[in-house]
C-alpha positions as CSV (number, residue, x, y, z in Angstrom):
1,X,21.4,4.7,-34.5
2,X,19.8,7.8,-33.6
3,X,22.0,9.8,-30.4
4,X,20.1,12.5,-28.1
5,X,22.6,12.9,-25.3
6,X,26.1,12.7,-24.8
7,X,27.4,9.6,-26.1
8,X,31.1,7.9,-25.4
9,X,31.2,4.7,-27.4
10,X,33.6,1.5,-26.7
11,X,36.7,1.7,-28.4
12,X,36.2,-1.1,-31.4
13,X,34.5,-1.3,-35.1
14,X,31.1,-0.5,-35.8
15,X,29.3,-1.7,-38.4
16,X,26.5,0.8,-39.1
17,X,25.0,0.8,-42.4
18,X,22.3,3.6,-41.1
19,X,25.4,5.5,-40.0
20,X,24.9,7.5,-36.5
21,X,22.0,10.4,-36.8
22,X,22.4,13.5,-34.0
23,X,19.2,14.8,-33.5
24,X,19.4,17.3,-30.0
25,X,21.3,20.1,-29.6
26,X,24.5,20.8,-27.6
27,X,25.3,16.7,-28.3
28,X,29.1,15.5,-27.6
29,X,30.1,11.9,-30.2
30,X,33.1,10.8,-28.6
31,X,34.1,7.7,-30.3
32,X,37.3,7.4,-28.5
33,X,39.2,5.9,-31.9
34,X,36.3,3.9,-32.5
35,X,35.7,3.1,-36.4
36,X,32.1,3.3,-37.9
37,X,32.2,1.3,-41.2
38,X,29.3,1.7,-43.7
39,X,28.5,0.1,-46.8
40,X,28.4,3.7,-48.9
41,X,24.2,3.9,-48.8
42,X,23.8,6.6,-46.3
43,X,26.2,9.3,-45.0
44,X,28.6,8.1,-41.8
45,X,27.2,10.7,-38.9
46,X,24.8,13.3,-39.5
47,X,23.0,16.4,-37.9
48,X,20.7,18.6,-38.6
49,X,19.7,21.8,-37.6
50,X,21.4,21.3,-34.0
51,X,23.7,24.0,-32.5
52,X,26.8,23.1,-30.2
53,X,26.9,19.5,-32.0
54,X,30.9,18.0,-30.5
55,X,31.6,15.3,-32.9
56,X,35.5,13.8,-31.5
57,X,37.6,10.8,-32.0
58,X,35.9,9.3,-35.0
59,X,37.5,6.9,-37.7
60,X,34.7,6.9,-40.5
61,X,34.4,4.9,-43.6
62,X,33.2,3.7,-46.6
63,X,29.7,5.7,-46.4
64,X,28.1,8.1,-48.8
65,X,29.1,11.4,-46.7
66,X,31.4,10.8,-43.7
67,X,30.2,13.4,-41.7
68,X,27.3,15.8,-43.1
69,X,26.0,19.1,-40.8
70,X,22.8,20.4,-42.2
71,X,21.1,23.7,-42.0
72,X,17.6,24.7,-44.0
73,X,18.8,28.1,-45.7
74,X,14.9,28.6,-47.1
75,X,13.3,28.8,-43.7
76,X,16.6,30.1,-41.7
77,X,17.1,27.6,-39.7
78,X,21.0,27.0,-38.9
79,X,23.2,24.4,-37.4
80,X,25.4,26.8,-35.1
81,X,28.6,26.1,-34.1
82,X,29.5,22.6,-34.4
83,X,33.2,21.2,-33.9
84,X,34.8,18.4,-35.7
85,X,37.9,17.1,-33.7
86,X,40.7,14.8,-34.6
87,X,38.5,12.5,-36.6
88,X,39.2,10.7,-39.6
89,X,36.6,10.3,-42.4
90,X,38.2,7.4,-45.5
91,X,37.2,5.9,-48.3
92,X,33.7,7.6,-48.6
93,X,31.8,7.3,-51.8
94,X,31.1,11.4,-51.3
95,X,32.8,14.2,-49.4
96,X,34.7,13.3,-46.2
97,X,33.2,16.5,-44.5
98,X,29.9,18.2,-45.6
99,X,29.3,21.9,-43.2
100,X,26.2,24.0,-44.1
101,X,26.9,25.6,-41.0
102,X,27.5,29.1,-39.6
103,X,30.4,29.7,-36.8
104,X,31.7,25.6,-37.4
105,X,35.4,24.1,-36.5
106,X,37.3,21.6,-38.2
107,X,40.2,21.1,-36.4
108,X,43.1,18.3,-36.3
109,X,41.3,16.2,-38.9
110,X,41.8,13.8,-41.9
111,X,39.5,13.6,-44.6
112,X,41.5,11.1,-46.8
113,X,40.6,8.9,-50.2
114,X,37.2,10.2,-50.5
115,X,35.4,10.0,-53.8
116,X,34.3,13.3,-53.7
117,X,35.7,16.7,-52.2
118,X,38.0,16.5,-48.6
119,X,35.6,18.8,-47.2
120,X,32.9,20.8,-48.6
121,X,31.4,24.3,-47.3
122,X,28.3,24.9,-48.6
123,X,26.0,28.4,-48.4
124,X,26.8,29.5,-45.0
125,X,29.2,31.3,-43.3
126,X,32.1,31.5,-40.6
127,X,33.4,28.2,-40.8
128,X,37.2,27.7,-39.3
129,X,39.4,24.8,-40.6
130,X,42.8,24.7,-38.8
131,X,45.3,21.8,-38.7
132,X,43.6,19.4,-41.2
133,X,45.0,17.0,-43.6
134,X,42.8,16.8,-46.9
135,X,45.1,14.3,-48.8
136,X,44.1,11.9,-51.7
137,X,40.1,12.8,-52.9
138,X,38.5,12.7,-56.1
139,X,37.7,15.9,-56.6
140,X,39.5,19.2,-54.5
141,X,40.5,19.2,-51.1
142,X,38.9,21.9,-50.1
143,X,35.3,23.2,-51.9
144,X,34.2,26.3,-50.6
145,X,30.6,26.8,-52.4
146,X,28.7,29.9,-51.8
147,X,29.9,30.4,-48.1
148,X,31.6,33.5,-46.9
149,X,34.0,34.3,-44.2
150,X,35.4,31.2,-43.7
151,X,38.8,31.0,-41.9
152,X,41.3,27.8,-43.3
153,X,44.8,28.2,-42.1
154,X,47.3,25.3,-41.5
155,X,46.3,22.6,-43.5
156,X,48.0,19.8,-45.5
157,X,46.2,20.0,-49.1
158,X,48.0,17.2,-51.2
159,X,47.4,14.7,-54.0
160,X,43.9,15.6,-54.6
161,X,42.9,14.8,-57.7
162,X,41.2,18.4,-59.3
163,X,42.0,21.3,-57.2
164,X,43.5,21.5,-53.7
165,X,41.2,24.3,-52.9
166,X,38.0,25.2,-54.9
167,X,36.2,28.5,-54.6
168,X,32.4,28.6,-56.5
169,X,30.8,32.2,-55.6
170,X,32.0,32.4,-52.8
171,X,33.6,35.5,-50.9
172,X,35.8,36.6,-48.0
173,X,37.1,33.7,-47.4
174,X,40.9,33.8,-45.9
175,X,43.0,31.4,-46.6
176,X,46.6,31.3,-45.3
177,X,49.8,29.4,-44.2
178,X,48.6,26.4,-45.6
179,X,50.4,23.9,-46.9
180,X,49.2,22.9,-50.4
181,X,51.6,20.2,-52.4
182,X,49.5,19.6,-55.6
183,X,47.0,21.4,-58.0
184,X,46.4,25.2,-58.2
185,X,43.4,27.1,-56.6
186,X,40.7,27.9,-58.4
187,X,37.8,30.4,-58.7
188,X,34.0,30.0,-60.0
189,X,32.4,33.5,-59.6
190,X,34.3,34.5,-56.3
191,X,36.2,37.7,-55.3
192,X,39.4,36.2,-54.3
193,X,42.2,34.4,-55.7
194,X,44.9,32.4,-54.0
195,X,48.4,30.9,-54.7
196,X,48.7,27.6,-54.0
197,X,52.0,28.4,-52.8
198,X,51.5,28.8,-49.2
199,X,53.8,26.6,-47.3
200,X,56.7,29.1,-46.7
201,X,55.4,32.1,-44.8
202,X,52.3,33.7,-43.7
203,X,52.7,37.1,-46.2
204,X,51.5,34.4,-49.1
205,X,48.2,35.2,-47.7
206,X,46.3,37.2,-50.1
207,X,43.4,39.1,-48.3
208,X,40.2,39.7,-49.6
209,X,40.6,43.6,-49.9
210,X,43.7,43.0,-52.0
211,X,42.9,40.4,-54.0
212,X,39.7,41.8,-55.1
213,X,41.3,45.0,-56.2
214,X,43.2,42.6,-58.5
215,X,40.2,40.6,-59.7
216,X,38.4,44.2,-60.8
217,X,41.2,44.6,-63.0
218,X,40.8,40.9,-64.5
219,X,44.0,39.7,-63.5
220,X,45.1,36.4,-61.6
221,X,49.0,35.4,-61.3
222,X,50.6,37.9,-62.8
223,X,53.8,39.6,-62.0
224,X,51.6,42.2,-59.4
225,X,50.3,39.5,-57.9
226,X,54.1,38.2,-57.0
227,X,55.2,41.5,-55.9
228,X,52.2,41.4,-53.5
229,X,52.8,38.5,-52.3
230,X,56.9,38.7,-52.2
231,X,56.9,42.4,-50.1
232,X,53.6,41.3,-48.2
């Protein structure tokens, strides 16, 4: 099912093997609760190289990707400013959520069960998560992967099965006042390091600047690290 304009679907289930492709720019998916059910071949809704993509209201499951949001960083072409919106993406054989976008929001969202990561940020840049659940995946809740100056504040991490959030090269990323119940964070290459320990206040947030002044000096939680954090 290929979608060029804005598109409001029936309230019901969907079976769509194919998934639902987005191929214009400035689209709104409203699925209005609807669920798309796959049979884990092809990703659940995808879009590529569109700006302004709304994607709302979606209950998406048992595809390869729920939702994937492409960009070609060899030839500069960028998916700009996409919004995800209080959908639901279950049971996927991949990642729930798959951004390689620049200026993206994720907002009010569930990526839950997947076999893969909650959500993955991938090469890009300026990505904001707030108010997600990533709850239950196969691998981390959160992979961000050689993206920078993402924003992800607010979030229920819990009961993933590797890492609640996963940082691989990656830098100046802030991550805050999130509320992680599981693994630790961990870090592949990247210029900041992060307690998993989030849930009571806002001062756990550890900014770039500081904690890269901590990773030059090759340390990760140590006694500094808890003053840091403890006097904000």
């Amino acid at each position: 099912m290929v979608v060029i304009e804005n598109t409001t679907l029936c309230p019901g289930t969907y079976k769509l093997s194919g998934g639902i492709e987005i191929d214009a720019h400035g689209v709104v998916l409203d699925c209005d609760g609807s669920t798309l059910r796959g049979t884990r071949l092809n990703d659940g809704i995808q879009s590529q190289f569109n700006d302004d993509v709304v994607i709302r209201d979606c209950i998406i499951e048992n595809y390869s990707d729920g939702i994937v949001m492409e960009s070609d960083t060899v030839f500069g072409i960028f998916s700009d400013r996409p919004t995800i919106s209080n959908t639901i993406s279950r049971g996927n054989a991949g990642n729930g959520f798959e951004l390689w976008t620049i200026n993206g929001t994720v907002t009010g969202s569930k990526a839950v069960n997947n076999g893969r990561n909650g959500i993955l940020l991938k090469y890009l840049r300026n990505n904001t998560l707030v108010g997600n659940e990533f709850v239950g995946n196969g691998e981390s809740g959160i992979l961000i992967d050689q993206s920078s100056g993402n924003a992800v504040t607010k979030n229920l991490i819990d009961n993933n099965s590797q890492n609640s959030i996963s940082l691989d090269t990656a830098s100046f990323n802030d991550i805050w006042d999130n509320d992680i119940q599981d693994s630790s964070v961990s870090y592949t290459n990247s210029k900041a390091w992060l307690s998993s320990k989030t849930r009571r206040s806002a001062r756990e947030h550890i900014s770039f600047q500081a904690a890269s002044r901590l990773m030059r000096m090759g340390l990760c939680w140590t006694a500094m690290i808890q003053s840091l954090l403890e006097n904000g």
